[in-house]
Each structure stands twice: as structure tokens, then as C-alpha cells.
C-alpha positions as CSV (number, residue, x, y, z in Angstrom):
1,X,-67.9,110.7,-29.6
2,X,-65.2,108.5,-28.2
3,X,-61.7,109.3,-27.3
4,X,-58.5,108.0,-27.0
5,X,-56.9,106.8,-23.5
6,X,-56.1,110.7,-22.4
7,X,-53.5,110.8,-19.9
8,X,-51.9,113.8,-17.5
9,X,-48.0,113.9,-16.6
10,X,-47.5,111.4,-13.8
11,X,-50.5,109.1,-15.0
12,X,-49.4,105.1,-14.6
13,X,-49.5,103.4,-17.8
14,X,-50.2,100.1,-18.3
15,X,-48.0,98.6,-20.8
16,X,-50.0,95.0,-21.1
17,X,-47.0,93.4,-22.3
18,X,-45.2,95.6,-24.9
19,X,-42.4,98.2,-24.3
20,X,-42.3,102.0,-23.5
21,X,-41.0,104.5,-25.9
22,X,-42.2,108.3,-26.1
23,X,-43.3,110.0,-23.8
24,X,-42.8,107.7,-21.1
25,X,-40.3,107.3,-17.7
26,X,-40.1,105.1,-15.5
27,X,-42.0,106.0,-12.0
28,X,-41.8,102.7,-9.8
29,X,-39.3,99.5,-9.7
30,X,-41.6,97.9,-13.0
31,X,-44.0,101.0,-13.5
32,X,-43.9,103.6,-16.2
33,X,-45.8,107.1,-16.3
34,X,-46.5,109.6,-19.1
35,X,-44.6,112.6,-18.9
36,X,-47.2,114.8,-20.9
37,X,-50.3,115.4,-21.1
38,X,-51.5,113.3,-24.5
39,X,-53.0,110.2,-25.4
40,X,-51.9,107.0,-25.2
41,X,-51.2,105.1,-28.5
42,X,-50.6,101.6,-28.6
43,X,-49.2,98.6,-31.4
44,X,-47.8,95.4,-31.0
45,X,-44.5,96.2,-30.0
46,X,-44.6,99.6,-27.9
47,X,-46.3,102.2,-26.2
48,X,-46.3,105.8,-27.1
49,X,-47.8,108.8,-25.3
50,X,-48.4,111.2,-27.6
51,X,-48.9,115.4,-26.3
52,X,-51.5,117.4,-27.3
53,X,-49.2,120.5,-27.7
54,X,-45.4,121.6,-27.4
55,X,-43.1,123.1,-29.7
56,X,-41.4,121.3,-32.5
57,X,-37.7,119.7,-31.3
58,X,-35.6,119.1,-34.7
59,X,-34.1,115.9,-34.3
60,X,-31.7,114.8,-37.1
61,X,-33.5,113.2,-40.3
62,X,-36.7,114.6,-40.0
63,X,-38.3,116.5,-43.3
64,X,-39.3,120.0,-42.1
65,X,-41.5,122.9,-43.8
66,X,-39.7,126.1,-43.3
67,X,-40.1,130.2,-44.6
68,X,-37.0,131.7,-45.1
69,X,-36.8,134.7,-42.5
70,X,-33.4,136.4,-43.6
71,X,-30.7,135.9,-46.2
72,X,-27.0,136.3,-45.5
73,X,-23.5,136.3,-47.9
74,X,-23.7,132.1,-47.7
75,X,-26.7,131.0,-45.9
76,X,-30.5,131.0,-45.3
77,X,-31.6,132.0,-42.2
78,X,-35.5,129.5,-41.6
79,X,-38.0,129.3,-39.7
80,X,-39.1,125.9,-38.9
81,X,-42.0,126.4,-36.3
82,X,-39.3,125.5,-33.4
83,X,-37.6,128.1,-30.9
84,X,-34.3,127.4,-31.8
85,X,-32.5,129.2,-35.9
86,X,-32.3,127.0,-38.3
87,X,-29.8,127.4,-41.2
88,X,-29.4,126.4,-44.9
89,X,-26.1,126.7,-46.3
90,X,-25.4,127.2,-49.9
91,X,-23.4,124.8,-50.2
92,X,-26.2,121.9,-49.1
93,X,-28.5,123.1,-52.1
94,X,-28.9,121.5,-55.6
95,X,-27.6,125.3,-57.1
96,X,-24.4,126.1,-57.8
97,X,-24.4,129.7,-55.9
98,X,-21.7,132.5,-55.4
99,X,-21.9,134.2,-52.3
100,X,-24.1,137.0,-52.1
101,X,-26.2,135.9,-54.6
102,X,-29.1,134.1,-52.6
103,X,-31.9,136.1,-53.3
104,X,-31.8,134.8,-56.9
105,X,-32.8,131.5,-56.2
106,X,-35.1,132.1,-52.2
107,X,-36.7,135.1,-51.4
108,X,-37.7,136.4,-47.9
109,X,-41.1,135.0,-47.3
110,X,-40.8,131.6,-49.7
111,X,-41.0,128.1,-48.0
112,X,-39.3,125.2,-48.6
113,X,-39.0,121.6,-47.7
114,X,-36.1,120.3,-46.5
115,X,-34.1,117.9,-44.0
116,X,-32.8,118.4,-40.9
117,X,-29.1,117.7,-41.6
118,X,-27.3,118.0,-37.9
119,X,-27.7,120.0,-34.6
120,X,-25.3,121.9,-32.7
121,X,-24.6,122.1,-28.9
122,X,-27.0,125.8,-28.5
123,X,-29.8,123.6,-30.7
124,X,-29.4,125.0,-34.1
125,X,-30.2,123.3,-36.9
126,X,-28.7,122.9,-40.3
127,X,-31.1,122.1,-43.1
128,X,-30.4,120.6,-46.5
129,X,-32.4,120.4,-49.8
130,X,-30.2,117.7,-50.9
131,X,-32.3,115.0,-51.2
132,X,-35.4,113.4,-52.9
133,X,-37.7,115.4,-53.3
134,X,-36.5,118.4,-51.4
135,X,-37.4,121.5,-53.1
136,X,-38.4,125.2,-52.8
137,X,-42.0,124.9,-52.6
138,X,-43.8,127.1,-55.3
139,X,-47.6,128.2,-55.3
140,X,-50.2,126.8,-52.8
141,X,-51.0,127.4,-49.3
142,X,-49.3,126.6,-45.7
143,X,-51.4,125.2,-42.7
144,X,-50.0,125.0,-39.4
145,X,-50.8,122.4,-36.7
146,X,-49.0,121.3,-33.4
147,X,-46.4,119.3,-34.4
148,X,-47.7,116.3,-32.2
149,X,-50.8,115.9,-34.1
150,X,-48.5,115.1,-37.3
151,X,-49.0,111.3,-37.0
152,X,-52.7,111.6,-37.1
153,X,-52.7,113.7,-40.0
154,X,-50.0,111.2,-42.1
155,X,-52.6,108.2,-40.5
156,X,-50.5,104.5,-40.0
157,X,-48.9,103.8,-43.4
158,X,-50.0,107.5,-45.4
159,X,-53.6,106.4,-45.5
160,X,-54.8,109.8,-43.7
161,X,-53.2,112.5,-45.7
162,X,-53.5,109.8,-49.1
163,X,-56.9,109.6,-48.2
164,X,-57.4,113.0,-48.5
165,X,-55.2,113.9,-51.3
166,X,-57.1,111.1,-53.6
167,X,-60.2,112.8,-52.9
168,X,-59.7,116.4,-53.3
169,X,-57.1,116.1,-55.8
170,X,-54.9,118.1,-54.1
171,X,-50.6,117.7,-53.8
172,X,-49.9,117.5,-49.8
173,X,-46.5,118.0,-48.5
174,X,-46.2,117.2,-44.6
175,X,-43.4,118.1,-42.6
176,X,-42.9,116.7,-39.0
177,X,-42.5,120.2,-37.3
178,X,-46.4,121.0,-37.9
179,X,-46.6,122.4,-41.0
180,X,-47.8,121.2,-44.5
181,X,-48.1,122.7,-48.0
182,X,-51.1,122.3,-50.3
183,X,-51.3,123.0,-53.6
184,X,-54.5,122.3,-56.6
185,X,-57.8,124.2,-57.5
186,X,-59.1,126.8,-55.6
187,X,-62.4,124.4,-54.7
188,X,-60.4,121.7,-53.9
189,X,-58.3,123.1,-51.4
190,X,-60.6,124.6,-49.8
191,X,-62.2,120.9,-49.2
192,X,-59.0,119.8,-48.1
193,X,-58.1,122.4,-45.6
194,X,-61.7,121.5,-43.8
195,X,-60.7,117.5,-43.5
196,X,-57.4,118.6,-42.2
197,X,-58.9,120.9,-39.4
198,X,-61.0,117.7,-38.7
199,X,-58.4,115.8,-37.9
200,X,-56.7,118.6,-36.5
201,X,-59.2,119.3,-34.3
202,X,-60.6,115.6,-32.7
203,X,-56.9,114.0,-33.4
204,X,-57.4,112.6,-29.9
205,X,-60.7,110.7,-30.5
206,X,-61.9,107.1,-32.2
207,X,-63.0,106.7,-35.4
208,X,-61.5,109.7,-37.3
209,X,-60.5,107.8,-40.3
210,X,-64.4,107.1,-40.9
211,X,-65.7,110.3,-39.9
212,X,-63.1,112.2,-42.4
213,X,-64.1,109.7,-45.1
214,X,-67.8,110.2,-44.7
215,X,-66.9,114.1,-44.6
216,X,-65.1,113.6,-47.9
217,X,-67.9,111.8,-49.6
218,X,-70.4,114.2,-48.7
219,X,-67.9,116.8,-50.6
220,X,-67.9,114.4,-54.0
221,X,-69.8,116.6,-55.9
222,X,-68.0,120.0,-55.3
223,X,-64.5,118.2,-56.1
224,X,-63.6,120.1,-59.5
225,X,-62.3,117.8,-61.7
226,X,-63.7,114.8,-60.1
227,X,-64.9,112.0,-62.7
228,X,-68.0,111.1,-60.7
């Protein structure tokens, strides 16, 4: 099985004519080393070294999966899979709430997905569930991942996770901090969960796409609900 260009902090990269980004710092007047240990992803414009493992950072903007740890008078307290609280105010819901009545609408132990709206100087962050499709997420099942291995699970434009959804029939919400909800027939998600731990598990070698599609055709005729 092949694998990607692996690479250990202080590693030279070669950029072959495009520009750093992630994961990258400069290490000589025109050289540029990896400051994890990842893999090396390359397109047409940039360079990108991507680690292995690490705990989720919020950074404004991105959609998050979290499970709502404590409830105060005005406010959620979440866990979003990163060391630092994270906070959902009633006020940045689609409900209209009085104060101390947020148990009515999220219950210790539900999940959610949401947006991270701002950080603070101690790294808090404040969520918000206003936004498309934003929602308390009802039913299904939560898998967890490192949050670096997200991109190989979306795949370059969706096709990964699309890939996956179309053939199991399943509804899969990603967020960027490592976790993602499921949701369809027992069967099914079952099928699904084993083509995400592929990916989870050889996200740093060649030819995934093909190897999860051939693992999905061999599941064809379990799919319930499936036409063929």
C-alpha cells in the first residue's frame, strides 16, 4: 500500500514552485520545514502539511459538532472535542427562550451542530445555531476522529463523505473539530461507520477514494433499501 509524502517536524519541504500555507515555517533564507508530524498535501497553488493528531483549535467560522455538558440561567455550556469551554448563548438560537428555561429545548447529553461565532483572549468559544442548517441534532450516532483527518473524510469537493452517504443511504453531518453525526437504518449505518474507519484509519496513504469504493460495492447487497 502506498503512502503519502510523510514528514517529521523540521523536515525541508520542497515547494516545486507553489506557496506554503499550514503547517509550514520558514527554516532557511528560501527554505520551509513542516512543523508537525503529517503528510504533505499538495495543489496548484499551495502546500499544506497536514498532522496526524492534535487537538481541535476553534478558529472563527468553522461548523462544529458539540454535546451539551451543563446548562446555566442563559447559556449552554459544549463540548466541542477541544481543551478550551465553549458557550452557546440563548440569545444566538432560533428559540425565543426566558432564562432558566433551557432544558426545554437541550438536554445534558444532546449534540448539536453549530458555528463557531468568536473567541476570546483565554480561547473560549462562542457558538451559534444561527445559520443554515444549524440545528440540534436528533437520533443517530456520533463518531469521533482526529480533527486533522477531517479533509480526508469530506474528500476534495464532498466526494468522500457524498460517496459514502449515496451508497449507504445514510444523512452525514461533518464538523471540522473531529466529529460527525450519522443517522439512517440500522444496516446501513453500520456499513457506513466501516468506510469511515477506512478512511480513518489509512487517511495518510494513496488510493483511498478507490479502495473505499470497492469496499462500498462489495457492501451493495446488504444496503437496505437499495434499488439494486
Amino acid at each position: 500500500m502506498k503512502t503519502r509524502e510523510i514528514v517529521l517536524p523540521g523536515d525541508e519541504v520542497k515547494l516545486e514552485g507553489v506557496k506554503p500555507r499550514n503547517g509550514l515555517h520558514r527554516c532557511g533564507e528560501s527554505a520551509f520545514c513542516s512543523s508537525y508530524f503529517g503528510t504533505v498535501q499538495r495543489s496548484e497553488e499551495y502546500v499544506d502539511v497536514v498532522p496526524f493528531c492534535g487537538p481541535y483549535m476553534p478558529r472563527r467560522g468553522d461548523k462544529v459538532i458539540g454535546k451539551v455538558i451543563e446548562i446555566g440561567p442563559s447559556m449552554w455550556i459544549v463540548d466541542i472535542n477541544s481543551p478550551y469551554t465553549s458557550l452557546l448563548h440563548m440569545n444566538d438560537t432560533p428559540w425565543r427562550i426566558n432564562s432558566g428555561e433551557l432544558n426545554r429545548y437541550m438536554k445534558v447529553g444532546e449534540y448539536l451542530i453549530a458555528k463557531v461565532l468568536s473567541l476570546n483572549e483565554i480561547k473560549e468559544s462562542w457558538i451559534t445555531l444561527k445559520d443554515v442548517g444549524l440545528r440540534k441534532l436528533e437520533g443517530g450516532a456520533i463518531i469521533s476522529l482526529e480533527a486533522p483527518k477531517v479533509p480526508r473524510i469530506i474528500g476534495k469537493g464532498g466526494t468522500m463523505v457524498n460517496m459514502i452517504k449515496d451508497a449507504t443511504l445514510t444523512r452525514i453531518v461533518i464538523g471540522q473539530n473531529g466529529l460527525i453525526w450519522i443517522d439512517g437504518v440500522k444496516e446501513n449505518l453500520a456499513i457506513a461507520k466501516e468506510a469511515i474507519e477506512l478512511v480513518k484509519n489509512q487517511a495518510h496513504t494513496v488510493g483511498l477514494t478507490d479502495r473505499v469504493r470497492a469496499f462500498l460495492d462489495s457492501k451493495k447487497g446488504e444496503i437496505i433499501g437499495n434499488a439494486e
